[in-house]
ROBA-964578 format. One record per residue (C-alpha): residue number from 0; residue in one letter; x, z, y. Coordinates in steps of 0.001 Angstrom, whole numbers, plus 500000, padded with zeros to 6 digits. Layout:
<pts>
<pt><pos>NUM</pos><code>a</code><px>X</px><pz>Z</pz><py>Y</py></pt>
...
</pts>
This chain:
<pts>
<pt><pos>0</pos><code>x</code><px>496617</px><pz>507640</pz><py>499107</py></pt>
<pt><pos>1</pos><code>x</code><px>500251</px><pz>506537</pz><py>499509</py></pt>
<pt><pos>2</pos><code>x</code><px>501805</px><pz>505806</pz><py>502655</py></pt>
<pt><pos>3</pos><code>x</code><px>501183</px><pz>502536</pz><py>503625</py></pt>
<pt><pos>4</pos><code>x</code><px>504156</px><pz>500399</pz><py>505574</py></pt>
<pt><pos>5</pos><code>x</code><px>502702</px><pz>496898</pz><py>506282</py></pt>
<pt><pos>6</pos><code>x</code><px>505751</px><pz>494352</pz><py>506766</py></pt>
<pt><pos>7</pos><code>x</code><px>504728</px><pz>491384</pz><py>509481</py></pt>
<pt><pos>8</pos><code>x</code><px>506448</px><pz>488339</pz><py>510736</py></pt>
<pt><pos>9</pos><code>x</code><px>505491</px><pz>484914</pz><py>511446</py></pt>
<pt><pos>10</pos><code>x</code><px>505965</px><pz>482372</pz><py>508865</py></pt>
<pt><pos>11</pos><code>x</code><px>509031</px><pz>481741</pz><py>507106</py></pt>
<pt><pos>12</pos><code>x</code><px>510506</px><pz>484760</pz><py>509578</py></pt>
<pt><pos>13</pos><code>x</code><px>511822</px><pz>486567</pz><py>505935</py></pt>
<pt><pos>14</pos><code>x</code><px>509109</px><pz>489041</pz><py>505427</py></pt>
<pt><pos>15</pos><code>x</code><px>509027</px><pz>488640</pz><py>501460</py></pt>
<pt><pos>16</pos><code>x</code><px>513182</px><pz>488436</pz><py>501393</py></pt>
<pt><pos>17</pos><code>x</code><px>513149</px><pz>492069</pz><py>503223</py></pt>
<pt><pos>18</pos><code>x</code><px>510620</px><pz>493252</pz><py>500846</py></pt>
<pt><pos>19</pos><code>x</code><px>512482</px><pz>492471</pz><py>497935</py></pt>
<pt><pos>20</pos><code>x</code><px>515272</px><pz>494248</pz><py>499666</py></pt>
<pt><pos>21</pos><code>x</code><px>513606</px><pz>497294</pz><py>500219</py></pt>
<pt><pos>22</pos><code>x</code><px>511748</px><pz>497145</pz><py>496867</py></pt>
<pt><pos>23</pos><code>x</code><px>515205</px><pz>497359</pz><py>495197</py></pt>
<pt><pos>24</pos><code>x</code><px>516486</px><pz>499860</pz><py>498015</py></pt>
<pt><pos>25</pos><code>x</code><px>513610</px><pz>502697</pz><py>497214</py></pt>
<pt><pos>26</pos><code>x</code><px>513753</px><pz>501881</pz><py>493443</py></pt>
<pt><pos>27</pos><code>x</code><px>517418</px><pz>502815</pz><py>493392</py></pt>
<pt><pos>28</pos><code>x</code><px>516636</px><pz>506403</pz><py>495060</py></pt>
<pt><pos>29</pos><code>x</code><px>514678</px><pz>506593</pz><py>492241</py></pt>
<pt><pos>30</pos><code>x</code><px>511108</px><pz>506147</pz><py>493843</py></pt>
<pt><pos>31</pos><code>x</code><px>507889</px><pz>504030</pz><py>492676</py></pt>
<pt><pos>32</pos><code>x</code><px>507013</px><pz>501511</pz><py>494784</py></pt>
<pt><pos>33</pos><code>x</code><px>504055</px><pz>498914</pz><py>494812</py></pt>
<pt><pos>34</pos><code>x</code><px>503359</px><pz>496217</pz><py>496684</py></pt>
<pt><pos>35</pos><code>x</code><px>500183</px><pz>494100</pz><py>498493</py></pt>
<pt><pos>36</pos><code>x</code><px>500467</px><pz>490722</pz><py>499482</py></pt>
<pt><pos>37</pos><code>x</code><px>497847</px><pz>489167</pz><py>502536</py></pt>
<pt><pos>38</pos><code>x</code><px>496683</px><pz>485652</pz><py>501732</py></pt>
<pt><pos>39</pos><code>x</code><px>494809</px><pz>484844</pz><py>504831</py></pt>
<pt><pos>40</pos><code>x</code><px>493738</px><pz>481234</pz><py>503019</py></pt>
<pt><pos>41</pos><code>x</code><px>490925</px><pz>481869</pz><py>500081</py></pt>
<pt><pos>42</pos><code>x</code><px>492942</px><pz>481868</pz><py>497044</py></pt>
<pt><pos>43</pos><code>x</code><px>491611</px><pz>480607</pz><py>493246</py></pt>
<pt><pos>44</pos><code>x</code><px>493008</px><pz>483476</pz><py>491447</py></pt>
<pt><pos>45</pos><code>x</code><px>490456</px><pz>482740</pz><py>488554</py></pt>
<pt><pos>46</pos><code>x</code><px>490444</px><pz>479314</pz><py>486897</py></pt>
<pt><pos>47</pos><code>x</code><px>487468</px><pz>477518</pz><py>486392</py></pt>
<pt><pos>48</pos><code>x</code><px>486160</px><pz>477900</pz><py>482824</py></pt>
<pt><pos>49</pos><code>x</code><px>488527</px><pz>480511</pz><py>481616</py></pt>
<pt><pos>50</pos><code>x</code><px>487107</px><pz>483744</pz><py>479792</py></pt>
<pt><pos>51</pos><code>x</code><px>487420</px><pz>485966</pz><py>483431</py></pt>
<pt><pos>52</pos><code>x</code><px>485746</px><pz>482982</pz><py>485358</py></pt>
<pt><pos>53</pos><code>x</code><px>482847</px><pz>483089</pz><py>482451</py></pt>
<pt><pos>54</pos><code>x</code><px>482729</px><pz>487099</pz><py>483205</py></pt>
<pt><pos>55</pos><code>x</code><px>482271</px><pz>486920</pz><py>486621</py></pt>
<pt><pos>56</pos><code>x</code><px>479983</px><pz>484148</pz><py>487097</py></pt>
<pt><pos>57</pos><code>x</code><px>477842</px><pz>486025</pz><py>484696</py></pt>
<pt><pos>58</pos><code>x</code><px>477410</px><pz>488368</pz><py>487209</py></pt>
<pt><pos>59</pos><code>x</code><px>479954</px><pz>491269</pz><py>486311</py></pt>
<pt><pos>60</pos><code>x</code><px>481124</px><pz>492874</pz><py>489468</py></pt>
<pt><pos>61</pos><code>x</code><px>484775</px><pz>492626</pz><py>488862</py></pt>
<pt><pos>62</pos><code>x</code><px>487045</px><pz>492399</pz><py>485819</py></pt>
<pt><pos>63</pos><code>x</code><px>490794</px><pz>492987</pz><py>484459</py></pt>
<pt><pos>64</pos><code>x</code><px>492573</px><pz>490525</pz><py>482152</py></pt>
<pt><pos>65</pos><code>x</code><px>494794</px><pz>492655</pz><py>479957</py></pt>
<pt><pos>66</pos><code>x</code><px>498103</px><pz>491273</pz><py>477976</py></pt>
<pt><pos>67</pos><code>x</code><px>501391</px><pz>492712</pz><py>476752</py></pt>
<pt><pos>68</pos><code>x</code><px>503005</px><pz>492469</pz><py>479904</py></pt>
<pt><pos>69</pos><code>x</code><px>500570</px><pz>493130</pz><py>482300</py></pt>
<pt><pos>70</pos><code>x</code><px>496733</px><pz>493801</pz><py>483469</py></pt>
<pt><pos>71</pos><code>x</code><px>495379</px><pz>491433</pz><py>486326</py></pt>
<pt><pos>72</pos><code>x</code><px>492043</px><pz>492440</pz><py>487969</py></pt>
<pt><pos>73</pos><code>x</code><px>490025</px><pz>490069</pz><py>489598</py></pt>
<pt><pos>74</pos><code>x</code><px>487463</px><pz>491721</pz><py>491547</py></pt>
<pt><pos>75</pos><code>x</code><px>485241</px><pz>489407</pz><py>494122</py></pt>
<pt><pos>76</pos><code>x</code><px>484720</px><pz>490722</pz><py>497592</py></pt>
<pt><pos>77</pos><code>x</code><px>481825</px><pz>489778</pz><py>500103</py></pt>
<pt><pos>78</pos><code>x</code><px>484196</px><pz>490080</pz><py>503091</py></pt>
<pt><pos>79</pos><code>x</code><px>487732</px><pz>490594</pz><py>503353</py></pt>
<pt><pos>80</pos><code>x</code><px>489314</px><pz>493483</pz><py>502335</py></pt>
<pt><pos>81</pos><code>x</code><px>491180</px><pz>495558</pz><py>504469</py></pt>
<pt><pos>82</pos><code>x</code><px>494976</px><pz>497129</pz><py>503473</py></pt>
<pt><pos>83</pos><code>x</code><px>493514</px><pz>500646</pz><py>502654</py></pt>
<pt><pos>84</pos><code>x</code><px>490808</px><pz>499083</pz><py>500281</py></pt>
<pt><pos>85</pos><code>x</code><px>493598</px><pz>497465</pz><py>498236</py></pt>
<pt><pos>86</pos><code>x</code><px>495703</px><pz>499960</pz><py>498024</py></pt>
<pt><pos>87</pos><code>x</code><px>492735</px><pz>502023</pz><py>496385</py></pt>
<pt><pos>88</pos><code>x</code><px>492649</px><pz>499785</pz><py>493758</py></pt>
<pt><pos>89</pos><code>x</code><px>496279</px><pz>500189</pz><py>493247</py></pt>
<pt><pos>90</pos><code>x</code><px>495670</px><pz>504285</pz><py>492558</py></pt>
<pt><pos>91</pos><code>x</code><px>497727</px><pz>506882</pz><py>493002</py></pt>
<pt><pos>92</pos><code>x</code><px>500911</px><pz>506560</pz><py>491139</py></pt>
<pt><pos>93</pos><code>x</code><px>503233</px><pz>505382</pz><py>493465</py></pt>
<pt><pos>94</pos><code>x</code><px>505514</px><pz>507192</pz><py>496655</py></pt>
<pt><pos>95</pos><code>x</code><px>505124</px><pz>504231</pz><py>498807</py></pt>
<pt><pos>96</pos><code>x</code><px>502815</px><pz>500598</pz><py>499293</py></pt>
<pt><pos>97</pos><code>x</code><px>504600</px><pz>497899</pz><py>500705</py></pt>
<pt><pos>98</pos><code>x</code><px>502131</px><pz>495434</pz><py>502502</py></pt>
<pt><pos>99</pos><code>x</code><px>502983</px><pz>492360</pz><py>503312</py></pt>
<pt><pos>100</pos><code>x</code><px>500664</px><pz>491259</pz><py>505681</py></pt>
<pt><pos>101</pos><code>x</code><px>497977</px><pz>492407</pz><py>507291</py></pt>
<pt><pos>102</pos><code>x</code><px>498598</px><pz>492551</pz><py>510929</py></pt>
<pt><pos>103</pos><code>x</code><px>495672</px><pz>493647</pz><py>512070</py></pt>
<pt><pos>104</pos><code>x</code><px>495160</px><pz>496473</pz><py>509771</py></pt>
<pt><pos>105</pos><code>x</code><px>495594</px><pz>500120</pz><py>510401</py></pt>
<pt><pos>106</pos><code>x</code><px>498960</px><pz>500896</pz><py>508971</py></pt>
<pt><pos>107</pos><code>x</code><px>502060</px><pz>501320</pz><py>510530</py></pt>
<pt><pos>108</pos><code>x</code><px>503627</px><pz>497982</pz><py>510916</py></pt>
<pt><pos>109</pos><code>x</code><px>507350</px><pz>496686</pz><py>510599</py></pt>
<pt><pos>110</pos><code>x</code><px>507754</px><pz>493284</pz><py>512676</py></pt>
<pt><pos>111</pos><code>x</code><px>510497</px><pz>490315</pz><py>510597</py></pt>
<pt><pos>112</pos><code>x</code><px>511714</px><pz>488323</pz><py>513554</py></pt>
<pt><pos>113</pos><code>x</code><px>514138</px><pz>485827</pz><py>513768</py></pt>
<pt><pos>114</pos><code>x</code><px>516047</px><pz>484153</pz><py>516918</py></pt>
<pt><pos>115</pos><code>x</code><px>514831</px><pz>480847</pz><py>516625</py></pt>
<pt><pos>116</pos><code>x</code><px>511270</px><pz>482271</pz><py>515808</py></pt>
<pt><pos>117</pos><code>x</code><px>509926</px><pz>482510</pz><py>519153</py></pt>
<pt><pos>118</pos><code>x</code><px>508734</px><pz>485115</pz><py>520629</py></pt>
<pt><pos>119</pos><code>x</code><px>507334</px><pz>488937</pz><py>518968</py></pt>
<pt><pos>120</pos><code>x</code><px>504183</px><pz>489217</pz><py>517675</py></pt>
<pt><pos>121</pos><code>x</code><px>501711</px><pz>490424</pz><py>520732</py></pt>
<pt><pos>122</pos><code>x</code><px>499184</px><pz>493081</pz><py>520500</py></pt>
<pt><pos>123</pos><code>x</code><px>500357</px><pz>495108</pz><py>517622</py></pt>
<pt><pos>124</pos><code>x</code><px>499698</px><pz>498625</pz><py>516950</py></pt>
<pt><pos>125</pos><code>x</code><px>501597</px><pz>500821</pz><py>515377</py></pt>
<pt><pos>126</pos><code>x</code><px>504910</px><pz>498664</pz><py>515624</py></pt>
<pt><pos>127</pos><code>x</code><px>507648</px><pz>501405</pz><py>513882</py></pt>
<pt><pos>128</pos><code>x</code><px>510169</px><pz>498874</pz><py>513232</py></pt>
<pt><pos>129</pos><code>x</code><px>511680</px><pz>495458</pz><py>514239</py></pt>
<pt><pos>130</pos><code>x</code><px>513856</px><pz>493871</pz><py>511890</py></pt>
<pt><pos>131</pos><code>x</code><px>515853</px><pz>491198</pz><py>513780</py></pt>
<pt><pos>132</pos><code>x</code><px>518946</px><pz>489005</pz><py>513915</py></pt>
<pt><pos>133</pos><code>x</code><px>519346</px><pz>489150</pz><py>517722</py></pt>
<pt><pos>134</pos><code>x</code><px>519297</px><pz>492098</pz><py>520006</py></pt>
<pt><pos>135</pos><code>x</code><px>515887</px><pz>492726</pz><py>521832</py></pt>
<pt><pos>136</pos><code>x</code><px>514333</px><pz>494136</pz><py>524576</py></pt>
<pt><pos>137</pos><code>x</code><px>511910</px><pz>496631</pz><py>523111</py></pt>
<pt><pos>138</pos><code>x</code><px>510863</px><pz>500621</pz><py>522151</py></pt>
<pt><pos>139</pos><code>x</code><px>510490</px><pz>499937</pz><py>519096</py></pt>
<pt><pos>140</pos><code>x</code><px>513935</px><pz>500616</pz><py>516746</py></pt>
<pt><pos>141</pos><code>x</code><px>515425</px><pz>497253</pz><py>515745</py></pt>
<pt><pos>142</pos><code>x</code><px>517778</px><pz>496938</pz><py>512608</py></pt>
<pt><pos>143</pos><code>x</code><px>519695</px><pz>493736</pz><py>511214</py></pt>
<pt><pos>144</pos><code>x</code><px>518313</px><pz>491919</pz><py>508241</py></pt>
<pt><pos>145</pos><code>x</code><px>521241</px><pz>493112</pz><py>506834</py></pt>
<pt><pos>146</pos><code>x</code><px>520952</px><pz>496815</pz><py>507378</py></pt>
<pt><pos>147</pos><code>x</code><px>518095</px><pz>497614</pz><py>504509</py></pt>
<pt><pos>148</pos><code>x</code><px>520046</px><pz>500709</pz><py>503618</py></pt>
<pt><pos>149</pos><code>x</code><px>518742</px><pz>502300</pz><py>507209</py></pt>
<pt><pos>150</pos><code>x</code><px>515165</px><pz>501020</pz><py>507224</py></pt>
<pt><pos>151</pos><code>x</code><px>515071</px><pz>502564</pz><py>503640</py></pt>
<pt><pos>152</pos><code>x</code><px>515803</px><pz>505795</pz><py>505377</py></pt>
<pt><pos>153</pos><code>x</code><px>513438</px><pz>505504</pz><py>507846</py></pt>
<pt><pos>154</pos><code>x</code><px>510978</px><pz>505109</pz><py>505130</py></pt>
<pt><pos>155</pos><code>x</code><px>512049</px><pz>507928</pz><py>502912</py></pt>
<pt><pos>156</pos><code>x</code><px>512047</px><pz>510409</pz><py>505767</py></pt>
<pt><pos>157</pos><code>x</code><px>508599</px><pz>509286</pz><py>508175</py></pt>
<pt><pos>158</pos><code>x</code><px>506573</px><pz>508666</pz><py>505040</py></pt>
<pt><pos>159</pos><code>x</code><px>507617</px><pz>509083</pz><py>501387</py></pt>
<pt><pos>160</pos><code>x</code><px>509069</px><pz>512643</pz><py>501838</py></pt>
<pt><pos>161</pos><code>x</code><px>506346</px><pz>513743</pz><py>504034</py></pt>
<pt><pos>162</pos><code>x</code><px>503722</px><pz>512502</pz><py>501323</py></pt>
<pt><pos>163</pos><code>x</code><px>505483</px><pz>513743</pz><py>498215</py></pt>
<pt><pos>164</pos><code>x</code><px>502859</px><pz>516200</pz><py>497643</py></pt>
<pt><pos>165</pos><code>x</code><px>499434</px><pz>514872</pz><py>498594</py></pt>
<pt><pos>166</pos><code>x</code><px>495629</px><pz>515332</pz><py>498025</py></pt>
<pt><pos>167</pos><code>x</code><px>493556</px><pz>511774</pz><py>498467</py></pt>
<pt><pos>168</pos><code>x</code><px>489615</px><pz>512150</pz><py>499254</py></pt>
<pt><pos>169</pos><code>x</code><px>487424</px><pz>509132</pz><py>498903</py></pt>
<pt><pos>170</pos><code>x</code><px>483782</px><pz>509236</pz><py>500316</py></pt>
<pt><pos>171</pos><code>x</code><px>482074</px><pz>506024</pz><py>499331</py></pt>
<pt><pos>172</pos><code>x</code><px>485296</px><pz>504409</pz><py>498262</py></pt>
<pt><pos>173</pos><code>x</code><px>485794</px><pz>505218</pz><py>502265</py></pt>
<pt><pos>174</pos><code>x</code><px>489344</px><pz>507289</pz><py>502704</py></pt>
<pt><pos>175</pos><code>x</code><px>489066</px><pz>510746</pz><py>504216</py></pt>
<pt><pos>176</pos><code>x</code><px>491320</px><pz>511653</pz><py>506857</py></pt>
<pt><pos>177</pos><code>x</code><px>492289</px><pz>515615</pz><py>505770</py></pt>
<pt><pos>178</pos><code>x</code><px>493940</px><pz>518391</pz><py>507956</py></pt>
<pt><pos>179</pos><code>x</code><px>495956</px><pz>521229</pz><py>506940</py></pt>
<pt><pos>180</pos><code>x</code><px>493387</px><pz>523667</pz><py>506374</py></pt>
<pt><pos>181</pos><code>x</code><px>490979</px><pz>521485</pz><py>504717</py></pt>
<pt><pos>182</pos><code>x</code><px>493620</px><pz>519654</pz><py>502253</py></pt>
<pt><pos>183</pos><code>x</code><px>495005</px><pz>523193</pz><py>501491</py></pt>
<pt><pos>184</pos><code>x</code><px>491251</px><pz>524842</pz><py>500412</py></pt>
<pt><pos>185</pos><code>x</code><px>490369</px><pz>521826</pz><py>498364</py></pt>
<pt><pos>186</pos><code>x</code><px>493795</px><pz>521767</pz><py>496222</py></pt>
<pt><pos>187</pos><code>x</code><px>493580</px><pz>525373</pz><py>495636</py></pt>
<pt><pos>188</pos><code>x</code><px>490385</px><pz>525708</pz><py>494646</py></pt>
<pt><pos>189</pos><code>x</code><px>490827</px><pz>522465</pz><py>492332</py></pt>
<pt><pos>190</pos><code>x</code><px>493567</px><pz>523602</pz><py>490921</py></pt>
<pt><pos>191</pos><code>x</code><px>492372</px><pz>527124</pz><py>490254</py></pt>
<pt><pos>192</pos><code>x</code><px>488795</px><pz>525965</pz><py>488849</py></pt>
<pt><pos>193</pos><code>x</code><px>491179</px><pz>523089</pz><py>486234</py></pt>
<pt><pos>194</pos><code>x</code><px>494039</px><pz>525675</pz><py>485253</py></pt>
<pt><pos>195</pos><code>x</code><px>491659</px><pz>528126</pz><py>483758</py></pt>
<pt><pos>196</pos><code>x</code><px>489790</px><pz>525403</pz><py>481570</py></pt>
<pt><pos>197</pos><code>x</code><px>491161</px><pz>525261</pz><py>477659</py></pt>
<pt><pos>198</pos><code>x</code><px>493912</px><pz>523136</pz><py>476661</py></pt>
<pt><pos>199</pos><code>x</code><px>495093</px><pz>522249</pz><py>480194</py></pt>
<pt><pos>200</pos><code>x</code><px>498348</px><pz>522499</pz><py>480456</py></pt>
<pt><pos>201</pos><code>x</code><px>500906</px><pz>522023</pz><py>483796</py></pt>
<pt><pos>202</pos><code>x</code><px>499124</px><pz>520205</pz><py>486651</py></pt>
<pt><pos>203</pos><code>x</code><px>501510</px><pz>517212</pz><py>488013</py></pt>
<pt><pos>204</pos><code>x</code><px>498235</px><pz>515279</pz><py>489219</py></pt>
<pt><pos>205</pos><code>x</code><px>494470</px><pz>515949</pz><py>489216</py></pt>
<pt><pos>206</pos><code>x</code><px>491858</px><pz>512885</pz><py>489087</py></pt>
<pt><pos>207</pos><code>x</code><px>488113</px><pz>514049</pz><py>489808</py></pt>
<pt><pos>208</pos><code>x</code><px>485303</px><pz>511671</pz><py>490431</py></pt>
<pt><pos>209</pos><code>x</code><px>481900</px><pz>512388</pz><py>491143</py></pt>
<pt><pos>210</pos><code>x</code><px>478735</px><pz>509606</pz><py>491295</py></pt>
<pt><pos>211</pos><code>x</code><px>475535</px><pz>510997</pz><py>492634</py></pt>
<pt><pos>212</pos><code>x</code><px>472380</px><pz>509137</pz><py>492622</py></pt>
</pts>
């Protein structure tokens, strides 16, 4: 999967403004970037009586509305989902997922604050960044709003370049923590078994999937 960096603030602190920021910041180095927004209210995504809406109360378990310009998929979910379940849906194709949201989820977080915000946000963990417009008393590395060059770095060098070669593993749509030694027997024996097959040509990425019953 790709790094995930979730991006948290309290409302109206600037977290979408900084995200648009970095999302032109990364893009410019020449990376691929995608993004996941958290609505914590429930959200109508699927008009009533429209050809989706028809789909799904029909019973189909999820489905993608497909035009020109872009694909929309509208998938219903018993409970919410949690940051690494989205980004699954998302695939592989990108160097880094930019969350917005999420603040209880299990990625690394970057904190939006503003001076006449109040106080930080209590009880986060893994808090890498602060982005701030007044000096504050804290571990964690603070840059100014302003300063989107730096926290790009930060980025590129803790979790895109790190990740630029990478081998997912998915067990019951369920993502699989893999060590060294583990990630480095699977890709060469993958890679091995697919290169000797006919007509395959040079490996830049490698989907499998298996369903057993």
């Amino acid at each position: 999967m790709p790094p995930i960096v979730s991006v948290i603030g309290k409302s109206k602190s600037g977290k979408t403004t900084l995200i648009e920021k970095l999302i032109r910041e990364l893009k410019s180095r020449g990376y691929c970037v995608a993004t996941i927004k958290h609505s914590p209210q429930e959200s109508d995504f699927d008009e009533t009586g429209t050809d989706s809406w028809r789909h799904i109360q029909a019973g189909s378990e999820a489905t993608a509305v497909s035009s020109r310009d872009k694909i929309v998929l509208i998938k219903p979910v018993i409970q919410e989902a949690t940051v690494d379940e989205v980004a699954s849906l998302l695939g592989e194709d990108y160097d880094i997922i930019l969350a917005e949201g999420f603040k209880q989820g299990s990625a690394p977080k970057i904190e939006v604050h503003r001076k006449d915000g109040g106080t930080l946000i209590e009880g986060l963990k893994k808090l890498i960044a602060i982005v701030t417009d007044e000096p504050l008393e804290t571990k964690a590395r603070q840059f100014s709003p302003e300063d989107v060059a730096a926290l790009a770095d930060l980025l590129e060098k803790g979790f895109i370049k790190p990740q630029s070669q990478r081998i997912s593993l998915y067990v019951n749509n369920t993502p699989v923590t893999l060590t060294l030694f583990p990630r480095q027997i699977i890709s060469n024996v993958v890679l091995a078994m697919t290169s000797c097959l006919k007509g395959v040509g040079e490996i830049r990425n490698l989907k499998i999937f298996l369903k057993k019953e």
